[in-house]
Backbone and ligand atoms as CSV (ligand in chain L), in Angstrom:
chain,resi,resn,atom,element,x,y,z
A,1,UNK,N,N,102.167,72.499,95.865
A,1,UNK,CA,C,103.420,73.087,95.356
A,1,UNK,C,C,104.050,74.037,96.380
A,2,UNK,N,N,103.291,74.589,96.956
A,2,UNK,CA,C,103.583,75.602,98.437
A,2,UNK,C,C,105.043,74.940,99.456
A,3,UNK,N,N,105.558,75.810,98.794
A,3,UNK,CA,C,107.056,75.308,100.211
A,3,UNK,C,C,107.551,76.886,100.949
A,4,UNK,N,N,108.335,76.474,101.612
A,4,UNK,CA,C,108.635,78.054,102.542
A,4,UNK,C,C,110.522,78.365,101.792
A,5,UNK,N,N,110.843,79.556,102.031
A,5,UNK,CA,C,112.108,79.300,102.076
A,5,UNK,C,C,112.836,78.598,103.302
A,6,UNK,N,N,112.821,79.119,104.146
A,6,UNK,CA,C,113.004,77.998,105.773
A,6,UNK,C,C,113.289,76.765,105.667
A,7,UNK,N,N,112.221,76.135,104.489
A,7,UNK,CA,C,111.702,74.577,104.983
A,7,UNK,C,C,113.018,73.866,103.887
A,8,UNK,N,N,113.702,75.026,102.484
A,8,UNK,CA,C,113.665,74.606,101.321
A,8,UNK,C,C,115.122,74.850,100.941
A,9,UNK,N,N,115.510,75.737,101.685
A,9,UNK,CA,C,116.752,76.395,101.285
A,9,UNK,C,C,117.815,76.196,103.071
A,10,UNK,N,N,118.875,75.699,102.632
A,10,UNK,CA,C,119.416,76.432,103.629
A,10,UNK,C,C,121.442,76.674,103.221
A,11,UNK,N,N,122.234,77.337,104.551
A,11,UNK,CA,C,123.530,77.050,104.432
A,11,UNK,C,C,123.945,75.698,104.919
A,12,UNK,N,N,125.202,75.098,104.145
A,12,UNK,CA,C,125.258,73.804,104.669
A,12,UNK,C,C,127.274,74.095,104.931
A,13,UNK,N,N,127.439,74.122,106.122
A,13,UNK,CA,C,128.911,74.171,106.565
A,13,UNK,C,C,130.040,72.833,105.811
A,14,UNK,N,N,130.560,72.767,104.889
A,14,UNK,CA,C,131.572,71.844,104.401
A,14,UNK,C,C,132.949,71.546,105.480
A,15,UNK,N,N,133.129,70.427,105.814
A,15,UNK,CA,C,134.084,70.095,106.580
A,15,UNK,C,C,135.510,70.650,105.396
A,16,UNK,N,N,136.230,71.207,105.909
A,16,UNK,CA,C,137.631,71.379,105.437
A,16,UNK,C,C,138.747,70.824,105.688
A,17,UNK,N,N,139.474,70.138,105.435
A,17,UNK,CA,C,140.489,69.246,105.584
A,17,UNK,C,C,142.027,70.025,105.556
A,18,UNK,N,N,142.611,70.950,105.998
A,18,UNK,CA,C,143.475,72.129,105.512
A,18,UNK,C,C,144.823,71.217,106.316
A,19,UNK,N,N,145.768,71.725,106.066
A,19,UNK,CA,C,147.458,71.511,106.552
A,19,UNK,C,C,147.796,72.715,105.623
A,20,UNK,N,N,149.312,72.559,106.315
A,20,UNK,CA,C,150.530,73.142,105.322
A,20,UNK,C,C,150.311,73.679,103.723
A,21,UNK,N,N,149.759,72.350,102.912
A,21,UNK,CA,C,149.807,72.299,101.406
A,21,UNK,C,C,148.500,73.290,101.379
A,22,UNK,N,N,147.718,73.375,102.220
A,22,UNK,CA,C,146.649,73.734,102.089
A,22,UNK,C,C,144.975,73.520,102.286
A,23,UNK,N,N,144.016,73.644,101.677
A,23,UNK,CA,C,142.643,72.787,101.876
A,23,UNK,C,C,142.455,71.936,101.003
A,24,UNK,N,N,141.358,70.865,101.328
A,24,UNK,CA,C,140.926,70.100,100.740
A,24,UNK,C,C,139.326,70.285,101.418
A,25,UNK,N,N,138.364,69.982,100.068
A,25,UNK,CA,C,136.847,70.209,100.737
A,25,UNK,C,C,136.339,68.516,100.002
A,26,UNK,N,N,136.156,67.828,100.632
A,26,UNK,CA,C,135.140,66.461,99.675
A,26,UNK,C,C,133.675,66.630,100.179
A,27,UNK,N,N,132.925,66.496,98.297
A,27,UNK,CA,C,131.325,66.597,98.635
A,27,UNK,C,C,130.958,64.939,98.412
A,28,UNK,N,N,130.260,64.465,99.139
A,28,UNK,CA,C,130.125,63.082,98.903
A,28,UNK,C,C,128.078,63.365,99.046
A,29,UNK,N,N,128.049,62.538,98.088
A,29,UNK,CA,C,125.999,62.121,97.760
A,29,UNK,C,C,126.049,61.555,98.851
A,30,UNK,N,N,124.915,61.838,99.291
A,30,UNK,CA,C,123.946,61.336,100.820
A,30,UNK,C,C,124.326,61.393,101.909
A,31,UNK,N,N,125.637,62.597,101.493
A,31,UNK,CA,C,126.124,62.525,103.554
A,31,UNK,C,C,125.149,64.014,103.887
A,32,UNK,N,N,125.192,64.646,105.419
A,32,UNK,CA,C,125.220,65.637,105.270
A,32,UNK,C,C,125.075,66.562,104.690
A,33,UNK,N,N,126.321,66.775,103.914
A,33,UNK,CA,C,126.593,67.517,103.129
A,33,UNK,C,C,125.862,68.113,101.759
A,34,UNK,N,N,125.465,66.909,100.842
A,34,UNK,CA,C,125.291,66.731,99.641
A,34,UNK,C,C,123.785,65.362,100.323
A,35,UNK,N,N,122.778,66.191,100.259
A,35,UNK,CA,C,121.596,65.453,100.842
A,35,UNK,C,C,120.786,64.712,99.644
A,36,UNK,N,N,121.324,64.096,98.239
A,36,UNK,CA,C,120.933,63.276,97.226
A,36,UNK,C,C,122.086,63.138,96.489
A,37,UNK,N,N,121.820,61.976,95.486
A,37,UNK,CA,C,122.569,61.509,94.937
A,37,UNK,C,C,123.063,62.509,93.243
A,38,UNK,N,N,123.922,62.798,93.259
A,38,UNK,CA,C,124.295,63.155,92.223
A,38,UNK,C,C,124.593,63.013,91.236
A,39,UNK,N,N,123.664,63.269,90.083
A,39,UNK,CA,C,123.796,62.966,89.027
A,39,UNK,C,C,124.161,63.904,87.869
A,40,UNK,N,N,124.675,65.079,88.493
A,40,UNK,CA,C,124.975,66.335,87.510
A,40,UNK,C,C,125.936,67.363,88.168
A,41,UNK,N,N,126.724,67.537,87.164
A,41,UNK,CA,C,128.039,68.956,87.522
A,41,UNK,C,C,128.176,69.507,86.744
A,42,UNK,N,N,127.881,70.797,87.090
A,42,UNK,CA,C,128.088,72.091,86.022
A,42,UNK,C,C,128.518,73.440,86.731
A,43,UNK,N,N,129.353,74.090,86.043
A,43,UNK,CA,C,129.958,75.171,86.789
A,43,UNK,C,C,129.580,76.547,85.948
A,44,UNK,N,N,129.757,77.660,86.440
A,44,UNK,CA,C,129.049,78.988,86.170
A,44,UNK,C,C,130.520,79.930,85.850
A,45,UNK,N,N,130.913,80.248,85.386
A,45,UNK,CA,C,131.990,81.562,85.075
A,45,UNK,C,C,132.207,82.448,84.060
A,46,UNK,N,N,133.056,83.432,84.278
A,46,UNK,CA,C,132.983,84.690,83.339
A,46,UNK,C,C,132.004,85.449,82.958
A,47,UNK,N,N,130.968,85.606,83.985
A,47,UNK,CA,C,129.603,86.245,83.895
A,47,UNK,C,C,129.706,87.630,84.425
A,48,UNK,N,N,129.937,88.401,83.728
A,48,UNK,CA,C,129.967,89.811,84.613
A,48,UNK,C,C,128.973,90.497,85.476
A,49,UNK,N,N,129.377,91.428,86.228
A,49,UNK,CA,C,129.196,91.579,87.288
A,49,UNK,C,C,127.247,92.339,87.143
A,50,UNK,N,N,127.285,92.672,86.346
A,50,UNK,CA,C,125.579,93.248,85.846
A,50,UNK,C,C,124.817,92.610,85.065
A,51,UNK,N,N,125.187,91.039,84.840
A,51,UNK,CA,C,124.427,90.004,84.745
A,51,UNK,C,C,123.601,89.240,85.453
A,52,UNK,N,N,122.090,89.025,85.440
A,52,UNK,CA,C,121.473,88.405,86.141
A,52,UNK,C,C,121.188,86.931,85.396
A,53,UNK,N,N,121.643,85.835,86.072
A,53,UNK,CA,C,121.397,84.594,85.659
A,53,UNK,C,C,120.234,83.772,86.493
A,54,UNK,N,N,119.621,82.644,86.120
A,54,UNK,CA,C,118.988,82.108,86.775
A,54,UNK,C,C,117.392,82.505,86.191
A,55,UNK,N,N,116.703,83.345,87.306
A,55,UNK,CA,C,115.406,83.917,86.909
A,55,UNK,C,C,114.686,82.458,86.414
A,56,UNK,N,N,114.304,81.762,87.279
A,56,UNK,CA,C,113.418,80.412,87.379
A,56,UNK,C,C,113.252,79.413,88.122
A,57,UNK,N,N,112.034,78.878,88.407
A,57,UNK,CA,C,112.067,77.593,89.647
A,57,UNK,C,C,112.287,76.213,88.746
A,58,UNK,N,N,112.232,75.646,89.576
A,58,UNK,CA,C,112.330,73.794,89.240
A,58,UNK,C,C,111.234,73.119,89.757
A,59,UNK,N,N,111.011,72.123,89.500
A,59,UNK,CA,C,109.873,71.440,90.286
A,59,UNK,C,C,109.861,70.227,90.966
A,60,UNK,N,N,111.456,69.677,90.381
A,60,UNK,CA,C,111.734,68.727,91.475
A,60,UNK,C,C,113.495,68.669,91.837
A,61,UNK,N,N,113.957,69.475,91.174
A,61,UNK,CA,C,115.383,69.610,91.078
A,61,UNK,C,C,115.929,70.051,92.642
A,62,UNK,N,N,116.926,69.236,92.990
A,62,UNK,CA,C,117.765,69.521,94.413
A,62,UNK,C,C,118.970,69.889,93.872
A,63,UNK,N,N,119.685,71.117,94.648
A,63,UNK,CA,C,120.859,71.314,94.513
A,63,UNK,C,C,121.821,72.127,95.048
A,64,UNK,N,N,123.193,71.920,95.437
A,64,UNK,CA,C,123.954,72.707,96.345
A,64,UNK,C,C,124.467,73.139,95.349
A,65,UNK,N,N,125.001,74.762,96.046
A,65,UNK,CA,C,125.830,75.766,94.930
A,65,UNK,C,C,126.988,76.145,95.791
A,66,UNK,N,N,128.205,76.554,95.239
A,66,UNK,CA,C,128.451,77.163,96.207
A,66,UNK,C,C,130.160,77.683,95.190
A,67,UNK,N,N,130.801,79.162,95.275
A,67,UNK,CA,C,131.505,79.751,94.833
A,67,UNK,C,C,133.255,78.856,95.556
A,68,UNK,N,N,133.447,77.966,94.278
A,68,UNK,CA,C,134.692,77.610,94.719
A,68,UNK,C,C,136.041,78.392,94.133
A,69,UNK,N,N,135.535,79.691,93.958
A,69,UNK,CA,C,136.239,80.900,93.830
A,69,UNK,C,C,135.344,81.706,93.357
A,70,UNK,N,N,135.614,83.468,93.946
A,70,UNK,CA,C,134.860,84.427,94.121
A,70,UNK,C,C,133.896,84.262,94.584
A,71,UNK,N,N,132.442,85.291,94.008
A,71,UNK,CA,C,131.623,85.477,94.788
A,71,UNK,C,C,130.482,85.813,93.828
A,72,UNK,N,N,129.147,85.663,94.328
A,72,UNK,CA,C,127.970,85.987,93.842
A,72,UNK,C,C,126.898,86.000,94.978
A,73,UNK,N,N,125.719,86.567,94.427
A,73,UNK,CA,C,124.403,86.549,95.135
A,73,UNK,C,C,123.500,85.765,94.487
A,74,UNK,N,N,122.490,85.082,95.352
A,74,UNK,CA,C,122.067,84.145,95.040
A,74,UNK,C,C,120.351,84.795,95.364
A,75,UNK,N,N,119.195,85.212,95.058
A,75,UNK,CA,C,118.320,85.833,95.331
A,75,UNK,C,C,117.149,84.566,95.810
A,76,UNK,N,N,116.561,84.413,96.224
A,76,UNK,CA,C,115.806,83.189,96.543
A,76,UNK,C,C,114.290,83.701,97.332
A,77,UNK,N,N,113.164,83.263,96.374
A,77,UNK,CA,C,112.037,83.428,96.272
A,77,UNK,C,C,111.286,82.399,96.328
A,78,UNK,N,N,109.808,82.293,97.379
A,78,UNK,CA,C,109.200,81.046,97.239
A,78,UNK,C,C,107.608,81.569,97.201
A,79,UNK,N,N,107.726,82.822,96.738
A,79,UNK,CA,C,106.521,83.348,96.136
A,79,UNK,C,C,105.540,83.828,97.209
A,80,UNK,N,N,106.436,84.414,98.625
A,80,UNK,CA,C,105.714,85.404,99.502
A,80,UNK,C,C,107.106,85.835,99.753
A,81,UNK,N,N,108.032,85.181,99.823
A,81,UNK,CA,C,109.134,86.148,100.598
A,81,UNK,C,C,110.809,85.999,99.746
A,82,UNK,N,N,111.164,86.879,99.884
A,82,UNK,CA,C,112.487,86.993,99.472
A,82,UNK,C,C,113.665,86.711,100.308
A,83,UNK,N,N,115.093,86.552,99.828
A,83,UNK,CA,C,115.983,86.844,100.687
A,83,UNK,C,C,116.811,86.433,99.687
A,84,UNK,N,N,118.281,87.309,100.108
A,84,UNK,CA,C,119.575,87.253,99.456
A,84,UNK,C,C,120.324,86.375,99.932
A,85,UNK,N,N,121.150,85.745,99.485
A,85,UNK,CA,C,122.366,84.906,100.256
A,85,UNK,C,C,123.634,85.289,99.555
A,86,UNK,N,N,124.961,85.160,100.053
A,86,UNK,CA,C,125.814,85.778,99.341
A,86,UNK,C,C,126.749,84.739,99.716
A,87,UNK,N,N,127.077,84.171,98.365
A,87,UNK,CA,C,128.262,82.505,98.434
A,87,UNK,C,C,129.360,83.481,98.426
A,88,UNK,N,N,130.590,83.658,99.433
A,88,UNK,CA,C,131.699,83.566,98.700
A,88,UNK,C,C,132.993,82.974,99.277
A,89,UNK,N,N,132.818,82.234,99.731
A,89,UNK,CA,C,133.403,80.660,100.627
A,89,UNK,C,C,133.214,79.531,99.529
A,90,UNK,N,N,134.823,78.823,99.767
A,90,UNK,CA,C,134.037,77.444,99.353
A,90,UNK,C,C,134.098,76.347,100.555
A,91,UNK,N,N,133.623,77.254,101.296
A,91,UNK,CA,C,133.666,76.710,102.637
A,91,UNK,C,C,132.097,76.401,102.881
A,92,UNK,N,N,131.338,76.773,102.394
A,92,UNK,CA,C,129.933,76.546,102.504
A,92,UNK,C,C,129.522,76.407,101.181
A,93,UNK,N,N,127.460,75.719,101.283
A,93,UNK,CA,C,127.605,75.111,99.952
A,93,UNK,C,C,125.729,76.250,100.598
A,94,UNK,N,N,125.214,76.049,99.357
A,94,UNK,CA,C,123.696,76.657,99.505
A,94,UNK,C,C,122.949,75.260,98.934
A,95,UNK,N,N,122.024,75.037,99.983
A,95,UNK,CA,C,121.496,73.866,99.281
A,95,UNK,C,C,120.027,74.242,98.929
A,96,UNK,N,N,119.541,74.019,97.891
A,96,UNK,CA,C,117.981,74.355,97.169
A,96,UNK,C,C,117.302,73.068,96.682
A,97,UNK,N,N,116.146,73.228,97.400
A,97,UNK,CA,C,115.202,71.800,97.505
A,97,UNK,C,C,113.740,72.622,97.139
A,98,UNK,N,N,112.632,71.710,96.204
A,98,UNK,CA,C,111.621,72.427,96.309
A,98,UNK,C,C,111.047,73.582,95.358
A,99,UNK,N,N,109.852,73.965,95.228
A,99,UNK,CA,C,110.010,75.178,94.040
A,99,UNK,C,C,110.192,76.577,94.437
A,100,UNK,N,N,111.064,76.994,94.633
A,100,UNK,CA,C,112.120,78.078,94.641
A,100,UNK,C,C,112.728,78.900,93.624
A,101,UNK,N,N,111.937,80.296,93.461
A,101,UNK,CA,C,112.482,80.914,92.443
A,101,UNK,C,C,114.053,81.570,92.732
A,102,UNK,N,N,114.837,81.216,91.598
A,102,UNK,CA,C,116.294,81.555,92.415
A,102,UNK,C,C,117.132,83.071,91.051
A,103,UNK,N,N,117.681,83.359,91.139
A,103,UNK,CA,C,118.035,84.638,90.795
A,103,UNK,C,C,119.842,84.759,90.714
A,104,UNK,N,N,120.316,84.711,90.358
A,104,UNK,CA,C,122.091,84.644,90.366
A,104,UNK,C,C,122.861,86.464,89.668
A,105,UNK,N,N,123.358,86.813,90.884
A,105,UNK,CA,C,123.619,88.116,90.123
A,105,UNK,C,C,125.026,88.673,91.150
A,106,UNK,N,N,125.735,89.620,90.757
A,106,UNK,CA,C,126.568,90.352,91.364
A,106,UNK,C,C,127.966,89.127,91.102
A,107,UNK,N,N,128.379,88.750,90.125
A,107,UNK,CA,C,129.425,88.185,90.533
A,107,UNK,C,C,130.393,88.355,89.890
A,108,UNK,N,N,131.373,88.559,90.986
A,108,UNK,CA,C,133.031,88.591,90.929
A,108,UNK,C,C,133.580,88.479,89.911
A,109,UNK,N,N,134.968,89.056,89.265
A,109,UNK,CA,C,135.092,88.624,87.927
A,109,UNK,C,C,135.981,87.348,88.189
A,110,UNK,N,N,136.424,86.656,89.239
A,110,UNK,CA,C,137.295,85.449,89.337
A,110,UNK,C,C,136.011,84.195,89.787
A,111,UNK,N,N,134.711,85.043,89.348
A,111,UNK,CA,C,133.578,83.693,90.038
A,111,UNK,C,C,133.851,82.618,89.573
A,112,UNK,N,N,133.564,81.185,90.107
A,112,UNK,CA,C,133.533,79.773,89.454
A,112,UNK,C,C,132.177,79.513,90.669
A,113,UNK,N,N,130.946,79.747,90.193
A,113,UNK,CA,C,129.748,78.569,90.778
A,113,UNK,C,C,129.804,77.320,90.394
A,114,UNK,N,N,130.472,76.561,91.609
A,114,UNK,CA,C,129.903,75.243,91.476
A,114,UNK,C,C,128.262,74.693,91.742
A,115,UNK,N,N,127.885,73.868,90.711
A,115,UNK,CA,C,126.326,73.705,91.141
A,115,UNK,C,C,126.728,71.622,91.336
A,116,UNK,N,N,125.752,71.503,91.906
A,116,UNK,CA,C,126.172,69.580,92.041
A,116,UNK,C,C,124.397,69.722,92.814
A,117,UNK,N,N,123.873,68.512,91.404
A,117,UNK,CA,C,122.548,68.713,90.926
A,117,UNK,C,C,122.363,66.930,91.248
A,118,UNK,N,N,120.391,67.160,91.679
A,118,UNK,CA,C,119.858,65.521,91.717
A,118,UNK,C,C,119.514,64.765,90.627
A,119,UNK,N,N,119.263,65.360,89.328
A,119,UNK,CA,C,119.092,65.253,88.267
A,119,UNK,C,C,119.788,65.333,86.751
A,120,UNK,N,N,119.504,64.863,86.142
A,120,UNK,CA,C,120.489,65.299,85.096
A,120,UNK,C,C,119.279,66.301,84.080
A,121,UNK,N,N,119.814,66.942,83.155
A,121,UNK,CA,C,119.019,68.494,82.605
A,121,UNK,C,C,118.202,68.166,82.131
A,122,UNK,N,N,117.069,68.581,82.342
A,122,UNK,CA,C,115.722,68.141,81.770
A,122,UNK,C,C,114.687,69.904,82.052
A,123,UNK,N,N,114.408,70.550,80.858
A,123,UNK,CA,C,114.114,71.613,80.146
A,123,UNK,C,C,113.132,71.701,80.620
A,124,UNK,N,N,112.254,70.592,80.775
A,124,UNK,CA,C,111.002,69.824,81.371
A,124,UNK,C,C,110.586,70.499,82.818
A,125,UNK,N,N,111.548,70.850,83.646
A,125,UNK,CA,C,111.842,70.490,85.471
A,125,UNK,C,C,111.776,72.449,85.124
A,126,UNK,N,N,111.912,73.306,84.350
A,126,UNK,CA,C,112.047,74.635,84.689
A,126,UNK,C,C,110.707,75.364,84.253
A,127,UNK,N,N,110.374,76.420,85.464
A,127,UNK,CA,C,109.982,77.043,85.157
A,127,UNK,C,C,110.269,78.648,85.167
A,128,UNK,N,N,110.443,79.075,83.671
A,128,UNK,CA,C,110.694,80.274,83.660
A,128,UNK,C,C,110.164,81.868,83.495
A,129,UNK,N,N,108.799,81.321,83.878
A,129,UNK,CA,C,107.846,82.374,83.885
A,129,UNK,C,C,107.617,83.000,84.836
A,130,UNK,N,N,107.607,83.769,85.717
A,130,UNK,CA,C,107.195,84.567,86.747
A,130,UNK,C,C,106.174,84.653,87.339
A,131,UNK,N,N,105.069,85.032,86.625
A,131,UNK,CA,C,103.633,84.830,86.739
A,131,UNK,C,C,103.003,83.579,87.078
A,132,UNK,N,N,103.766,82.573,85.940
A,132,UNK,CA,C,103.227,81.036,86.460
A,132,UNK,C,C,103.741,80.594,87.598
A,133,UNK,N,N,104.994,80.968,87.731
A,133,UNK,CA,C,105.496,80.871,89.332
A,133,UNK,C,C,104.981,81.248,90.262
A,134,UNK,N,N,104.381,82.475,90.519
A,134,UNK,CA,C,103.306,82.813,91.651
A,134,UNK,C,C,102.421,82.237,91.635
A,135,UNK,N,N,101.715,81.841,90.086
A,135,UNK,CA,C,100.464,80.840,90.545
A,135,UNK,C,C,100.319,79.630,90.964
A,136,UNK,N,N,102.114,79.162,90.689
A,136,UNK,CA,C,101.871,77.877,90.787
A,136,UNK,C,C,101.743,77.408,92.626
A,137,UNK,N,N,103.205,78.440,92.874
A,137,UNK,CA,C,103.671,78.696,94.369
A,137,UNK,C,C,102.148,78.712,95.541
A,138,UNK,N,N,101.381,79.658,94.694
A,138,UNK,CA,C,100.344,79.732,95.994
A,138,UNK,C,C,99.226,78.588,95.901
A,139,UNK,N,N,99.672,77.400,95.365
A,139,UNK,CA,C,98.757,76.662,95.180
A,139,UNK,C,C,98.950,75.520,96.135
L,1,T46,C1,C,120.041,76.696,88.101
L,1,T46,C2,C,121.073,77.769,88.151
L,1,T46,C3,C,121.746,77.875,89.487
L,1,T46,C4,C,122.497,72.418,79.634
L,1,T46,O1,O,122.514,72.035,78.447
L,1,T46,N1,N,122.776,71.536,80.625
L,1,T46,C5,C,122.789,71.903,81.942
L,1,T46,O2,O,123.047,71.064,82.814
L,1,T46,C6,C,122.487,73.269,82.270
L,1,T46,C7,C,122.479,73.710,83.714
L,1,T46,C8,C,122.199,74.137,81.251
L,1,T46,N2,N,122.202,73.718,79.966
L,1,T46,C9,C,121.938,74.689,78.898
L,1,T46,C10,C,120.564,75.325,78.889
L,1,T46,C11,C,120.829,76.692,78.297
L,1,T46,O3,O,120.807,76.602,76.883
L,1,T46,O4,O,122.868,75.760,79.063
L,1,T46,C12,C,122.264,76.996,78.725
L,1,T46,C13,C,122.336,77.967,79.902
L,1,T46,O5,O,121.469,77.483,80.945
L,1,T46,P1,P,120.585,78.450,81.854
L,1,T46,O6,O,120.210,79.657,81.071
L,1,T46,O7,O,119.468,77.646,82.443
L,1,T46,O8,O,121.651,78.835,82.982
L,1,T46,P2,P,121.423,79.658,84.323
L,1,T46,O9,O,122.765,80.073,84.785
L,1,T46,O10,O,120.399,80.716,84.149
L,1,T46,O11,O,120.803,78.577,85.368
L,1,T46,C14,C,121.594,77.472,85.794
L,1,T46,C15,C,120.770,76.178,85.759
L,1,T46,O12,O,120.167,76.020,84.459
L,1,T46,C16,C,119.674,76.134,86.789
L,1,T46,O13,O,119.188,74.808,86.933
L,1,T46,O14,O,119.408,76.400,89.120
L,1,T46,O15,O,122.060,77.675,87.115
């Protein structure tokens, strides 16, 4: 079950397509970009700003996030080390592979998290315990 953050998480740069009218960003399954096929979209908003969302790993779930307006922190744990990431581009996407405890907090009151998932929801794939997360992590 042992993964690193390094190995599991990273930023992924979105090509932008901009003129005159403005931008355009396309996420397409299996390029680059969007490294599995997608089978799920769900978006995050009106969460105030001293809300912590998230607080759980997955066990096989892949997925890019990324603020296609405002901003949030994204806390990311793989059960020795921490680190913050802070979406607030939708110019970049955060991609999460692996069991990774993830943490969602500080966000904007105009946030919209986009999430674009390998799976479709299965209650099954979370774990929301803490404790079992460290045990599972150092195994
Ligand atoms: C994740 C972070 C980034 C569904 O019915 N279908 C869905 O696709 C999702 C994502 C959730 N739900 C239900 C389950 C709960 O009753 O919606 C409710 C709220 O879900 P949850 O408390 O898990 O939401 P977050 O914001 O804590 O976590 C979500 C995702 O669940 C999770 O996979 O990685 O966003």
């Amino acid at each position: 079950m042992s993964t690193t953050l390094n190995q599991a998480t990273r930023l992924i740069d979105f090509t932008v397509r901009g003129d005159e009218r403005g931008s355009l960003v396309a996420l397409e399954s299996g390029s680059d970009t969007i490294p599995f096929d997608v089978k799920r979209v769900y978006y995050i908003y009106g969460t105030q700003a001293d809300v912590t969302r998230g607080k759980h790993a997955h066990y096989a779930l892949k997925q890019v996030l990324t603020c296609v307006s405002g901003s949030c922190d994204i806390l990311l744990d793989d059960g020795k080390e921490r680190k913050t990431v802070r979406l607030n581009t939708p110019k970049k996407g955060l991609f999460i592979d692996g069991f990774i405890w993830r943490e969602m907090s500080n966000f904007s009151p105009d946030c919209v998290l986009l999430v674009l998932a390998s799976e479709h929801y299965d209650e099954a794939d979370y774990v929301r315990d803490y404790q079992r997360f460290l045990t599972e992590a150092s195994r």
